[in-house]
KOLVOBA-544015 format. One record per residue: residue number from 1; x, y, z of N, C-alpha, C in turn; residue in one letter. Coordinates in steps of 0.1 Angstrom, whole numbers. Example, Ala and Ser with C-alpha at 12.3 -4.5 7.8 and 13.67 -1.06 7.14 Angstrom:
1|132|-57|78|123|-45|78|132|-33|78|a
2|128|-22|71|137|-11|71|129|0|79|s
! end
This chain:
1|8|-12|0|0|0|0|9|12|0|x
2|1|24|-7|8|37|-7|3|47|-3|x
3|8|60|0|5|71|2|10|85|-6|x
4|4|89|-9|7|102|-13|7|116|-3|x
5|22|122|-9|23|134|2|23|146|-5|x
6|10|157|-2|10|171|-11|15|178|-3|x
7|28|185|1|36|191|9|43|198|3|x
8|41|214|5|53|224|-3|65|226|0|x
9|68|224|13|81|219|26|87|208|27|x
10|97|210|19|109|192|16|111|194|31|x
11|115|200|40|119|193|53|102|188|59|x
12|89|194|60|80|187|65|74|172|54|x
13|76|173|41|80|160|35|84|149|44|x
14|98|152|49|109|140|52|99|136|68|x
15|96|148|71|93|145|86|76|136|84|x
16|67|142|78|56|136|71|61|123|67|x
17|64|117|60|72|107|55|77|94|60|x
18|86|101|75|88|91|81|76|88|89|x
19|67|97|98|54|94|104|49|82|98|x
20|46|84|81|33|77|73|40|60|73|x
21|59|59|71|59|50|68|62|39|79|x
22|60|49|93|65|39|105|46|33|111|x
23|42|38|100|23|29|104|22|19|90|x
24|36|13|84|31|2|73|26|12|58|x
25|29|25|53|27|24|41|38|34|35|x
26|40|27|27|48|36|16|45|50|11|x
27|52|56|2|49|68|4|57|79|-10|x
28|47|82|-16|55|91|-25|54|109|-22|x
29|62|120|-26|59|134|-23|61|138|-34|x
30|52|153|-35|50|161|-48|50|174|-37|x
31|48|186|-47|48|198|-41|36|207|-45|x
32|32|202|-52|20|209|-55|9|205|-62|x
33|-6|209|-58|-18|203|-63|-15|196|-76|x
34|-18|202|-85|-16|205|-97|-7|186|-99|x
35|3|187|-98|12|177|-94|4|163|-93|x
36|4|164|-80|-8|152|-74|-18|152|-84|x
37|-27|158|-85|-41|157|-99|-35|146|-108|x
38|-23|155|-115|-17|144|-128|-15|133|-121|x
39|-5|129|-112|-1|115|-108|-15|110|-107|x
40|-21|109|-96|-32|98|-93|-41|98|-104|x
41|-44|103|-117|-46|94|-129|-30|89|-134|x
42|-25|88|-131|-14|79|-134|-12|66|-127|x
43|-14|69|-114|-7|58|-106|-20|57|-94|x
44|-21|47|-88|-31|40|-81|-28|44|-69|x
45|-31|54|-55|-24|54|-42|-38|46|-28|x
46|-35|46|-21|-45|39|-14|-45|55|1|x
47|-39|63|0|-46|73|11|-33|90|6|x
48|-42|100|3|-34|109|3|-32|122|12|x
49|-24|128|16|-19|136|27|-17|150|26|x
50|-23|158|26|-25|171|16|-22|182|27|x
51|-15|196|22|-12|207|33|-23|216|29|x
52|-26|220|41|-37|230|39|-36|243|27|x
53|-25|248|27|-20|256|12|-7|252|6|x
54|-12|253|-4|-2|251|-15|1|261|-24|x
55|11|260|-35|15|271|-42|1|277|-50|x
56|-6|263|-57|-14|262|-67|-24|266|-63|x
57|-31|260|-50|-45|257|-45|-43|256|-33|x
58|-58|254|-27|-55|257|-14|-62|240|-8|x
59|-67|235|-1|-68|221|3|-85|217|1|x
60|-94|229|4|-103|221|2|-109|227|-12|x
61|-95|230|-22|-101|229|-36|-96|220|-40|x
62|-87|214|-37|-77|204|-41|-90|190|-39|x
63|-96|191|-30|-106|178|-23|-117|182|-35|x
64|-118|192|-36|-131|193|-48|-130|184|-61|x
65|-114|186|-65|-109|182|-73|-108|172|-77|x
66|-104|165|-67|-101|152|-60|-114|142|-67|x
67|-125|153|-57|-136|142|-58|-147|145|-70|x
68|-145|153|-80|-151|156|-90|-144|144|-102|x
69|-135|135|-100|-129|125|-108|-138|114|-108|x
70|-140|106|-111|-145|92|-107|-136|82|-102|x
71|-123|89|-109|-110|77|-110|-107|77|-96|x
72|-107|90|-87|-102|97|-79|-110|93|-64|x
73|-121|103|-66|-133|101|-60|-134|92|-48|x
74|-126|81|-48|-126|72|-33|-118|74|-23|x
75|-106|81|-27|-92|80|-25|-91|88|-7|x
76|-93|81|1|-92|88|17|-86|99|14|x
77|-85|109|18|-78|125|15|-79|127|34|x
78|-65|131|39|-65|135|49|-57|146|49|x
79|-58|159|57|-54|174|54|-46|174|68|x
80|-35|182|68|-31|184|75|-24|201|78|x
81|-27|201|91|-27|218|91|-25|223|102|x
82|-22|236|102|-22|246|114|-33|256|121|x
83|-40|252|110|-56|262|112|-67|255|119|x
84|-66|259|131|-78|251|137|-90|256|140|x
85|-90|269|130|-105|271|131|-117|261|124|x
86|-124|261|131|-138|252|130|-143|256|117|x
87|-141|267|112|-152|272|101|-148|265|92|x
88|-131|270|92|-126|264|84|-123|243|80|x
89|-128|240|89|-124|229|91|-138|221|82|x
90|-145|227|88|-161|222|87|-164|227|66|x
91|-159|238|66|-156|238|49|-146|225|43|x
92|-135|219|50|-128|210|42|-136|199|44|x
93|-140|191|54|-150|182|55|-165|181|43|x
94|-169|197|42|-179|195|33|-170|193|18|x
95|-159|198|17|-152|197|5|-148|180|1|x
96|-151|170|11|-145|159|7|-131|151|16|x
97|-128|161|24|-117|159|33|-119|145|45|x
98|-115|135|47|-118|126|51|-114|130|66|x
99|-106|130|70|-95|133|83|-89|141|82|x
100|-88|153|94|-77|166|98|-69|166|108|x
101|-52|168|108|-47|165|122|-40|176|118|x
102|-33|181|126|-24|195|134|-13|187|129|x
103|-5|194|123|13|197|121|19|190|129|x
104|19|196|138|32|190|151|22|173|156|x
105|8|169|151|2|154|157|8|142|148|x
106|25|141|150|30|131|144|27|120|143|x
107|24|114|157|25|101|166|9|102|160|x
108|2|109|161|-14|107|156|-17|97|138|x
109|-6|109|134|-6|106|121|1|90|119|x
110|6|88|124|11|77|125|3|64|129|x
111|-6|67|142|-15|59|147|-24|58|136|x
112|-27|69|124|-38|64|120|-37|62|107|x
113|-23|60|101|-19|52|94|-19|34|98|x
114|-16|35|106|-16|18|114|-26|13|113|x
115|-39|22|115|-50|16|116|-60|16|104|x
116|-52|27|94|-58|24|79|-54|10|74|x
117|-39|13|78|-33|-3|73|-41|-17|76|x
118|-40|-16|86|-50|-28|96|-62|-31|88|x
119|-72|-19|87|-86|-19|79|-84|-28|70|x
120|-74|-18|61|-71|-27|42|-69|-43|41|x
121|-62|-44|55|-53|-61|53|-67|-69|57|x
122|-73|-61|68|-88|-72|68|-97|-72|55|x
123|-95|-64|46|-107|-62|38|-97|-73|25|x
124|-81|-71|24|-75|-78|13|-72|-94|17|x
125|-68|-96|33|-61|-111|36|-77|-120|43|x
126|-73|-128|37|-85|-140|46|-76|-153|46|x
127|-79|-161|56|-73|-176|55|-68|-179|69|x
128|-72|-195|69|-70|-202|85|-52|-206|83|x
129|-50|-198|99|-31|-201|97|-29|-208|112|x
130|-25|-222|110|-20|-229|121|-4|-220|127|x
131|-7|-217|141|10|-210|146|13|-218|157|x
132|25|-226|158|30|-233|166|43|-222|173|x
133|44|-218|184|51|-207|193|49|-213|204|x
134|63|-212|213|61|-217|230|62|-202|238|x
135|64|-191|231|70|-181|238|56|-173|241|x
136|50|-173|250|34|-162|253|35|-150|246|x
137|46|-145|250|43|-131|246|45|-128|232|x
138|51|-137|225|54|-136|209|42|-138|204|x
139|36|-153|212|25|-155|202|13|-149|206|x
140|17|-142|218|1|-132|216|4|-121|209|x
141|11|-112|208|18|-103|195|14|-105|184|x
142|21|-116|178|15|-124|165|4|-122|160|x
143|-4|-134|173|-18|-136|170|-27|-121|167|x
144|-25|-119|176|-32|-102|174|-33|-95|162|x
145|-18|-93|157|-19|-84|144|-21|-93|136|x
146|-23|-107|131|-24|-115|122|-41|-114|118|x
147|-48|-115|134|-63|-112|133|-67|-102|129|x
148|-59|-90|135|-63|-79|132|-62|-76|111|x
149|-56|-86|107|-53|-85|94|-63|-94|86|x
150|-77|-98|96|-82|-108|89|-81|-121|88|x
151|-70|-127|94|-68|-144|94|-74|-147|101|x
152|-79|-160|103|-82|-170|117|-68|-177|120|x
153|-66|-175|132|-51|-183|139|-55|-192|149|x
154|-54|-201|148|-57|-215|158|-42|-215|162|x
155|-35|-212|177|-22|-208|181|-20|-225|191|x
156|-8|-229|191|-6|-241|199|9|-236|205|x
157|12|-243|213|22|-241|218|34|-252|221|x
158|33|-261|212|38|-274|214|31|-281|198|x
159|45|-291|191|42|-293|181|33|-308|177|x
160|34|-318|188|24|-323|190|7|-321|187|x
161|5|-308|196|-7|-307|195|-8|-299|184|x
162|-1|-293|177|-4|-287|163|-7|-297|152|x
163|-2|-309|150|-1|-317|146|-15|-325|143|x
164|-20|-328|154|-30|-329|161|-43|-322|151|x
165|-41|-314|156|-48|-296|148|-50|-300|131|x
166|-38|-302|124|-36|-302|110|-43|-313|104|x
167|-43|-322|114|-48|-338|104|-66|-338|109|x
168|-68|-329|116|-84|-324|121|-88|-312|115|x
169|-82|-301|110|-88|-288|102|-76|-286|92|x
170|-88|-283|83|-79|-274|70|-73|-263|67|x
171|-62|-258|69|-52|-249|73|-48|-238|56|x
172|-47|-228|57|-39|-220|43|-27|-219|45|x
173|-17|-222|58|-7|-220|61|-4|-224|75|x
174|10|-231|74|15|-237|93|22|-223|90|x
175|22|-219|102|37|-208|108|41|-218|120|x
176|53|-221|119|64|-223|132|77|-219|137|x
177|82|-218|151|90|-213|154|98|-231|149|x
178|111|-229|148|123|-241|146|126|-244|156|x
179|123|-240|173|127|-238|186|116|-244|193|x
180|112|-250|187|98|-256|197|100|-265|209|x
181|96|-261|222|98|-270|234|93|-286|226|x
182|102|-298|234|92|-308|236|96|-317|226|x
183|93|-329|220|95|-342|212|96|-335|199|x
184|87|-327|194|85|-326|179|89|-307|176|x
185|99|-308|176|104|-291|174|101|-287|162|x
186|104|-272|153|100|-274|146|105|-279|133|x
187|118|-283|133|126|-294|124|113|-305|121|x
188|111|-311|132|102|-321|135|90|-321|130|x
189|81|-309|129|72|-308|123|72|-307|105|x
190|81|-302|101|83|-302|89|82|-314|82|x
191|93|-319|90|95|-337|88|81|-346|86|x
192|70|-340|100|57|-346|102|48|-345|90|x
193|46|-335|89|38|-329|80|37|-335|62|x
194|53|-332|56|55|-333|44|57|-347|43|x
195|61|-361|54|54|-373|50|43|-376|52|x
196|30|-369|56|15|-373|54|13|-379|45|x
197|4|-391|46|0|-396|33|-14|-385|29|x
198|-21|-378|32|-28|-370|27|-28|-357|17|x
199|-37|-350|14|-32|-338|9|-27|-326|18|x
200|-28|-327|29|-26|-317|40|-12|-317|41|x
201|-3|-326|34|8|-328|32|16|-318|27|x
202|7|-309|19|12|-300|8|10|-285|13|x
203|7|-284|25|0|-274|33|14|-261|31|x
204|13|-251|29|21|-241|27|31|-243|42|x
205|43|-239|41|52|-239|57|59|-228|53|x
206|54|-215|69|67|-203|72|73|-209|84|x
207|86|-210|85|87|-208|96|98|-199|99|x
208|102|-195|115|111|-182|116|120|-190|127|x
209|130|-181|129|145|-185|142|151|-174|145|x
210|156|-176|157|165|-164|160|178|-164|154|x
211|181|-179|151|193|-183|142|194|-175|132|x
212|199|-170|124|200|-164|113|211|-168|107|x
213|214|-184|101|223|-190|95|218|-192|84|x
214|224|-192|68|222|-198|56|223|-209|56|x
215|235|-216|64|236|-230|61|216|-235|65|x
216|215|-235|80|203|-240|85|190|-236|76|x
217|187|-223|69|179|-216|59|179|-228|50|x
218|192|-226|43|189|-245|27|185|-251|33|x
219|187|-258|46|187|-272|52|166|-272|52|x
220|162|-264|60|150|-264|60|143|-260|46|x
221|149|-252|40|137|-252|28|138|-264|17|x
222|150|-273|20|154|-278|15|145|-292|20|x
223|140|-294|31|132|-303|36|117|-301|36|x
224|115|-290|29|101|-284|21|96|-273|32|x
225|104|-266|37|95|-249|36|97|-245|25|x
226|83|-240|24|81|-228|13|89|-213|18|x
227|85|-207|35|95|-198|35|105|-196|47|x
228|113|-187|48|117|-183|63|122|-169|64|x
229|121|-166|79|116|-154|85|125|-156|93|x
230|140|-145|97|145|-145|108|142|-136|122|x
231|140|-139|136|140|-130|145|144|-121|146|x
232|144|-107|151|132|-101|152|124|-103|141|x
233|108|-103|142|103|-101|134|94|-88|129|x
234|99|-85|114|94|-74|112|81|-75|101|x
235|72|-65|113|56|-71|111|54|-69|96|x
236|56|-57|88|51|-56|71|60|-68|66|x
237|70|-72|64|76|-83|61|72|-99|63|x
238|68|-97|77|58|-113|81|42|-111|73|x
239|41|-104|73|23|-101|66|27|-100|50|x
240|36|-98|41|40|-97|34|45|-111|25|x
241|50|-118|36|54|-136|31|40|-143|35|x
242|30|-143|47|21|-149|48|13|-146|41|x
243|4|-131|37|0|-133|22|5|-139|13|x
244|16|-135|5|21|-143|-9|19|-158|-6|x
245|23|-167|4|21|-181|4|4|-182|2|x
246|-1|-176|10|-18|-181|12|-24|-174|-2|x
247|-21|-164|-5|-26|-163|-23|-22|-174|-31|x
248|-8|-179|-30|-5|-186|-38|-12|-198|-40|x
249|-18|-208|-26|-22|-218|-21|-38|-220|-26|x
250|-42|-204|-26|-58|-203|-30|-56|-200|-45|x
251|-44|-198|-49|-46|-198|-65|-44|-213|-70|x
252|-38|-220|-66|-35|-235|-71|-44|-243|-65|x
253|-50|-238|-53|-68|-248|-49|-78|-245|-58|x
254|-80|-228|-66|-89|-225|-77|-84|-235|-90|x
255|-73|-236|-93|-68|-241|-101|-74|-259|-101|x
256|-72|-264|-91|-72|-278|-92|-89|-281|-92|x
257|-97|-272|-83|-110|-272|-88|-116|-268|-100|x
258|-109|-257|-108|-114|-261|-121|-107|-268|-129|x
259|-104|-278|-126|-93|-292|-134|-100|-298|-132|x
260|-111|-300|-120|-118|-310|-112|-131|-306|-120|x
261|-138|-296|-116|-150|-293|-125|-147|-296|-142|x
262|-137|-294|-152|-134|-293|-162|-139|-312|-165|x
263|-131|-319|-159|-127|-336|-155|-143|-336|-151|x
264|-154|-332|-144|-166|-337|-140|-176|-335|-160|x
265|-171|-323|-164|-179|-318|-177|-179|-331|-184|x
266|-165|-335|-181|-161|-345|-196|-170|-359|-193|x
267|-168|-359|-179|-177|-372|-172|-193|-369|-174|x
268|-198|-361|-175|-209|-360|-169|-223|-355|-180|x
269|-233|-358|-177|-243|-355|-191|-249|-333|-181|x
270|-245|-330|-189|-250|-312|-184|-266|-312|-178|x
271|-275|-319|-183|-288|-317|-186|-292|-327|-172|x
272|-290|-337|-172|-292|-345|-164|-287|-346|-148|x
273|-273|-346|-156|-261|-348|-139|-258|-364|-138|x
274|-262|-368|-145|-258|-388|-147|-242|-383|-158|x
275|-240|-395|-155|-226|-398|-160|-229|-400|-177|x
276|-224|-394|-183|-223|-395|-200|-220|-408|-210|x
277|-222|-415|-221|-219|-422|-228|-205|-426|-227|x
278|-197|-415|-228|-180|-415|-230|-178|-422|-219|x
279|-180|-418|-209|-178|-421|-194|-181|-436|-193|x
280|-194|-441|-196|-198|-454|-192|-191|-466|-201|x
281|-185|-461|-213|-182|-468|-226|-166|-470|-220|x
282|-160|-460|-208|-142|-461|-208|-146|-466|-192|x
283|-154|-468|-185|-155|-476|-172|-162|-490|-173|x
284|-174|-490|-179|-180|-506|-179|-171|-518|-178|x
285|-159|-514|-192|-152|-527|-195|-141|-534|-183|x
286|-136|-520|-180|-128|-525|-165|-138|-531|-154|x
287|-150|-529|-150|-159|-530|-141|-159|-550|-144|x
288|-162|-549|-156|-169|-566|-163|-156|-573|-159|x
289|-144|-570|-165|-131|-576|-160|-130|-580|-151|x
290|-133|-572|-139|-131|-574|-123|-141|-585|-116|x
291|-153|-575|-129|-165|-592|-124|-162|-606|-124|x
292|-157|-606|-136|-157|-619|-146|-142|-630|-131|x
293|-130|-622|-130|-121|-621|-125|-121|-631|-108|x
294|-134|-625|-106|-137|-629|-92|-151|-638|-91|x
295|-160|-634|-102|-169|-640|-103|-178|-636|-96|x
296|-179|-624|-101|-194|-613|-93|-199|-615|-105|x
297|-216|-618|-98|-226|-611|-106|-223|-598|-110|x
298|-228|-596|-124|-230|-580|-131|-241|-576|-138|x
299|-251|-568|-137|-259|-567|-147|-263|-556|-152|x
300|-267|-552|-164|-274|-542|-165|-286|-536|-169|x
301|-288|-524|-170|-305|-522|-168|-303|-513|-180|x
302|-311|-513|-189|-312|-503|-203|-327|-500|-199|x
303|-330|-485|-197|-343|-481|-198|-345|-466|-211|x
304|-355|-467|-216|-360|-465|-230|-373|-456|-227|x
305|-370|-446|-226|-384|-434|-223|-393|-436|-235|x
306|-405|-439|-233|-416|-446|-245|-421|-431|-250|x
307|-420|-429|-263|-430|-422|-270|-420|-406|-264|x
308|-410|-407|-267|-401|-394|-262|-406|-382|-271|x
309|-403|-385|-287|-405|-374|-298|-417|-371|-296|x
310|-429|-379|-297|-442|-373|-293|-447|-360|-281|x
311|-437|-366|-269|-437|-358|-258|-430|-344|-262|x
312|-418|-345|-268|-414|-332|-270|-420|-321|-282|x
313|-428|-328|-292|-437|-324|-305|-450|-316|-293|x
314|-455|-326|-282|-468|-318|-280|-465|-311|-269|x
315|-452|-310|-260|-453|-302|-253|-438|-292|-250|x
316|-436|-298|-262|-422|-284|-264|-409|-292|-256|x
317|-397|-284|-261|-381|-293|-256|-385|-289|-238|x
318|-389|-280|-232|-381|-273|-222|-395|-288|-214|x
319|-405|-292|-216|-412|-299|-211|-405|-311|-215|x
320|-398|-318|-223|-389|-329|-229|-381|-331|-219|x
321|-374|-318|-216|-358|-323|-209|-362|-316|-197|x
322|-375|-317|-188|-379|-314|-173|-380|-334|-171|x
323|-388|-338|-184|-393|-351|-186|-373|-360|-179|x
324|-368|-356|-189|-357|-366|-184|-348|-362|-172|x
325|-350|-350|-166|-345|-347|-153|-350|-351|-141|x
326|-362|-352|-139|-371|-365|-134|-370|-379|-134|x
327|-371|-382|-146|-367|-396|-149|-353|-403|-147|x
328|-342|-394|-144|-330|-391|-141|-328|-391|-127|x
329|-336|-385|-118|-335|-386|-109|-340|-399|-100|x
330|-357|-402|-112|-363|-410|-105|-349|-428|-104|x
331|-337|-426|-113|-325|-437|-115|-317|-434|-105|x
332|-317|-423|-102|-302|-419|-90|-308|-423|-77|x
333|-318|-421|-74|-326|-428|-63|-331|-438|-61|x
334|-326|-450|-74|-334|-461|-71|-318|-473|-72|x
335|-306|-467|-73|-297|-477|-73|-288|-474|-60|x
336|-276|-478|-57|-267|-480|-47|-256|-471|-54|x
337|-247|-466|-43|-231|-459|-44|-226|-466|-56|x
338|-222|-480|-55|-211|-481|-64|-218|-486|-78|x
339|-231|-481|-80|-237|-484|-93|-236|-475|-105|x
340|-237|-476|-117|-234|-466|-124|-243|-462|-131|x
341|-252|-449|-130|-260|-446|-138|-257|-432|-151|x
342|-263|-438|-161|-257|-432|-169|-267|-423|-181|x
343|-266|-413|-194|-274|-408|-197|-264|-416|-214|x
344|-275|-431|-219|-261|-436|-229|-273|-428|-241|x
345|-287|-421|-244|-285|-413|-256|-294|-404|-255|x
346|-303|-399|-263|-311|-388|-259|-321|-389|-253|x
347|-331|-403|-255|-340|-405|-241|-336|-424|-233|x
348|-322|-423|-235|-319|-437|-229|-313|-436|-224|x
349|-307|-449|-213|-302|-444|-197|-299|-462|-195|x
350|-289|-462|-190|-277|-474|-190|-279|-473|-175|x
351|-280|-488|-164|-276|-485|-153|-266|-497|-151|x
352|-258|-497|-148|-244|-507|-147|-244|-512|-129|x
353|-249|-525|-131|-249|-530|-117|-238|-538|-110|x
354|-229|-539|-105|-218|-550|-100|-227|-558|-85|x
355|-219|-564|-86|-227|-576|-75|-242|-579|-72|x
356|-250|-579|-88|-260|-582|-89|-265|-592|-102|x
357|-274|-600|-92|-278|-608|-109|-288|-604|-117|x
358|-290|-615|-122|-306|-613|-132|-314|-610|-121|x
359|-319|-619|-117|-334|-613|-110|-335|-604|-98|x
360|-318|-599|-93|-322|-590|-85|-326|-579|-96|x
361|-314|-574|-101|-317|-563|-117|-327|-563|-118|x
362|-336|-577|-123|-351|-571|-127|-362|-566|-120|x
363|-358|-568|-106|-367|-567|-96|-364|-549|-94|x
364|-353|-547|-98|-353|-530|-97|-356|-522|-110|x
365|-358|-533|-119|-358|-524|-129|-375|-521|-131|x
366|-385|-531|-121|-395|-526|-122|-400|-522|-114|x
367|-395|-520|-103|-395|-506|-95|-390|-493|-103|x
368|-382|-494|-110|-378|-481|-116|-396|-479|-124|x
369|-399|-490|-131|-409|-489|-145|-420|-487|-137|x
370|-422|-485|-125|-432|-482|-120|-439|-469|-109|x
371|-420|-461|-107|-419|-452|-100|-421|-441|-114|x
372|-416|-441|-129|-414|-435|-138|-430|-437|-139|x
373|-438|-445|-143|-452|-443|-149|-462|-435|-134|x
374|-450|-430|-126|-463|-421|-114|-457|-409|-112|x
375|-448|-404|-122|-442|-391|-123|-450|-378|-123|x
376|-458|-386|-138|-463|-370|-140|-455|-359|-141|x
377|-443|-352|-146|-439|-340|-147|-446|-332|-156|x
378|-445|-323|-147|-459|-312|-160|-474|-316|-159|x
379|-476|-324|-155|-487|-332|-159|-488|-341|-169|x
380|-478|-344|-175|-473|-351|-186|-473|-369|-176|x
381|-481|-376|-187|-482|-387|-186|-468|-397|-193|x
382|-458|-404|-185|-446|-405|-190|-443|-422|-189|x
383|-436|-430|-197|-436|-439|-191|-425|-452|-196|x
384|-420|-461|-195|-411|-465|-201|-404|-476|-201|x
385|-399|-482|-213|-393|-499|-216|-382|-500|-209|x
386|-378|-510|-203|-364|-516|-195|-366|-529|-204|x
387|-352|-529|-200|-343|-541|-204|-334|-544|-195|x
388|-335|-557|-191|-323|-565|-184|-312|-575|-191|x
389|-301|-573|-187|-291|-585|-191|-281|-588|-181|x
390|-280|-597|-178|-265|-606|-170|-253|-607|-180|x
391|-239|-605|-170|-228|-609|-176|-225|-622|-175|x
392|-222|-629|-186|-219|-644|-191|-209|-643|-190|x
393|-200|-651|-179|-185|-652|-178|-179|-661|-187|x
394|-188|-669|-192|-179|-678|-200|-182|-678|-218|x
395|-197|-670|-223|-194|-667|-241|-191|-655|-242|x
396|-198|-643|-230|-199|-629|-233|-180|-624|-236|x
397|-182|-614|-245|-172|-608|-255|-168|-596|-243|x
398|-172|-593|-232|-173|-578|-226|-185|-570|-227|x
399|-183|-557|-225|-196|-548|-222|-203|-546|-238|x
400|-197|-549|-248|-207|-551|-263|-214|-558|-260|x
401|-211|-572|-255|-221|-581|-256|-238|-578|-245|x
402|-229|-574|-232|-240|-573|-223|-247|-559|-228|x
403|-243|-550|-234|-248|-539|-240|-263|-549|-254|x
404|-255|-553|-258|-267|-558|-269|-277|-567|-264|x
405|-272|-571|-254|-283|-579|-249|-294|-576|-243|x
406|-293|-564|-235|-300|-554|-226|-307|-545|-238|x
407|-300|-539|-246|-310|-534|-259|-320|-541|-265|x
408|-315|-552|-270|-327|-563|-275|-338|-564|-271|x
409|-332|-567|-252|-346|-567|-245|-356|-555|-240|x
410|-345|-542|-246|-356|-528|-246|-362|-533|-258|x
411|-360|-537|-269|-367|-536|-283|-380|-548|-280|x
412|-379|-556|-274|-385|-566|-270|-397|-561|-262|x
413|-393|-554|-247|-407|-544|-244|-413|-537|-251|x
414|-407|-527|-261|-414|-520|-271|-422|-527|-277|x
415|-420|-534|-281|-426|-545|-295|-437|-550|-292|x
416|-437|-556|-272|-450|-557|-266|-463|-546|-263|x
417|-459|-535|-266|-468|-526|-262|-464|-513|-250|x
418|-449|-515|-249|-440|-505|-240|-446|-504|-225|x
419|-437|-502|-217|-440|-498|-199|-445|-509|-194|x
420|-428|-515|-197|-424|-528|-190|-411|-537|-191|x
421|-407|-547|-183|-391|-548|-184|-392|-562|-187|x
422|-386|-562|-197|-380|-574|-204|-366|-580|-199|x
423|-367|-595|-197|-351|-595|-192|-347|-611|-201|x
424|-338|-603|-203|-328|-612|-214|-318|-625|-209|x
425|-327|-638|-213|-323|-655|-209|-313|-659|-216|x
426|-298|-660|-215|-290|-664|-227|-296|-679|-229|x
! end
């Protein structure tokens, strides 16, 4: 974060200057209105520091100015002066003037830089940070400005129970001291952590020392910290690494979920939420393998929405595909976890059963043919052919074969007069 300083006085500059930058912000100086105007369409500042006269203008035309921009217009404006008359004060305020402090109110100016800073970091940092510290007064220090900056800090004092902590909540970041009392220091925790068999394994790591050795610096980042931080600690510096890690962490977690959402599209039918053709056509055959392998029953269920084109001719697509979101549903609720239900074409639907036979299969498949003919979506009368097939461990070719056989016996219901399940006798 920055600040801007409108000051006609290079010695009250330097002295301004150091005030702004010992509350956390940086800081640029100009000397006159005019000046400032051009820059901040130039350059982006987060709080500006204006003298009540200037060569050009005087401060609450400068705030007119200020706030007659759009670009401008948000920009905190705080004035600083020797005039403490009210009249005047109460004109810079209606001018746009955010905050007024007196010349000689350094330590003010300072405090309320600290506390602009603070505002920003809660409104810019979010994220849960495990801190392992045995030292009280450090880690109440810590903790404090860390909250105050918007994190949640679950603080432990022993690396044990941090440990504890990590494989029970999901963390944006460990902070540890390398000095930790007790069995697991924080050498130790490093160690802990980065051989997890889980993903928490991968969990961002700062940690800090009073040591200030390079050798010991490789050794640990070399054993997977991402950073380190030597004692004393200096607070814009520590808020400055624990951001950058916890952005970085939430950018590669956005990342892996849309890899993950991307990988669901390719699996999955849009319209429905059942698993797609592609999907059931590159899983079935491994599934039959494993059957065949061990000698599980397999079977499958082909169900055949009767009289689909009709339905969508008299009552329009958006009434069509309410029809198969229903009927879709009415399949996801009528099989088990490790079953596979599928959307194999535009009103047909594949259900891939492992450790079932024939006649369990058919026994569900007319529960399905009988939950589907009491739908009613829309008021639409709906209704529809099943087909059953078993996996033949000893002629079947794989999932072609059990696929055509379960078709057949949809064509086979049709043929009878539809809305009803046919099951196929090798």
């Amino acid at each position: 974060m920055e600040g801007l300083i409108v000051e006609p006085s290079r010695t009250y500059q330097k002295l301004l200057s150091t005030a702004i930058e010992s509350g956390g912000l940086g800081t640029r100086q100009v000397s006159t209105g005019n000046e400032a105007l051009i820059l901040l369409k130039q350059q982006s500042f987060d709080l500006v520091f204006i003298a009540t006269h200037l060569q050009d203008m005087d401060g609450p035309m400068f705030s007119s100015q200020l706030r007659a921009d759009s670009r401008t217009r948000q920009i905190p404006l705080v004035m600083i002066t020797a005039n403490d008359n009210k009249e005047f004060q109460d004109e810079a305020f209606s001018a746009g003037v955010t905050e007024i402090f007196s010349k000689h109110e350094l330590d003010k100016i300072t405090s309320y830089t600290v506390q602009f800073s603070r505002k920003r970091c809660n409104k810019a940092m979010s994220g849960r940070i495990l801190y392992l510290e045995d030292s009280t007064s450090m880690a109440s220090a810590v903790t404090t400005l860390l909250t105050e900056c918007g994190y949640t800090v679950d603080h432990f004092s022993s690396g044990e129970k941090g440990l504890l902590a990590l494989q029970d909540n999901d963390y944006d970041l460990v902070l540890a001291d390398t000095l930790l009392k007790g069995k697991l220091n924080g050498h130790g925790i490093v160690k802990a952590i980065r051989n997890l068999e889980n993903d928490k394994k991968d969990v961002p790591l700062l940690v800090f020392s009073v040591l200030d050795d390079v050798t010991r610096k490789v050794e640990l980042l070399r054993s997977g910290v991402n950073d380190y931080v030597s004692k004393p600690l200096i607070q814009e510096e520590l808020l400055a690494r624990i951001n950058t890690l916890i952005s970085h962490k939430k950018l590669l977690n956005k990342a892996i979920t849309q890899q993950n959402r991307m990988h669901e599209l390719a699996m999955k039918d849009p319209l429905t939420g059942l698993y797609n053709r592609h999907f059931l056509l590159e899983t079935a055959p491994s599934k039959l393998r494993e059957a065949a392998r061990h000698s599980i029953p397999c079977s499958l269920i082909v169900a055949d929405i009767d009289r689909f084109k009709t339905i969508n001719d008299n009552f329009g697509l958006a009434s069509g595909d309410k029809v198969l979101k229903e009927v879709a549903a009415t399949l996801t609720g009528s099989i088990r976890r490790e079953d596979i239900a599928s959307r194999y074409g535009e009103e047909e639907f594949a259900l891939l059963l492992p450790h079932c036979d024939l006649a369990g299969a058919a026994m569900i498949a007319e529960k399905i043919r009988q939950s589907i003919e009491h739908l009613q979506p829309s008021g639409i009368h709906v209704t529809a052919s099943l087909g059953v097939a078993e996996l033949q461990f000893k002629t079947s070719d794989g999932f072609s074969d059990l696929l055509k056989a379960a078709t057949e016996a949809v064509d086979r219901a049709k043929s009878n007069g539809c809305n009803q399940v046919s099951v196929h006798h090798p």
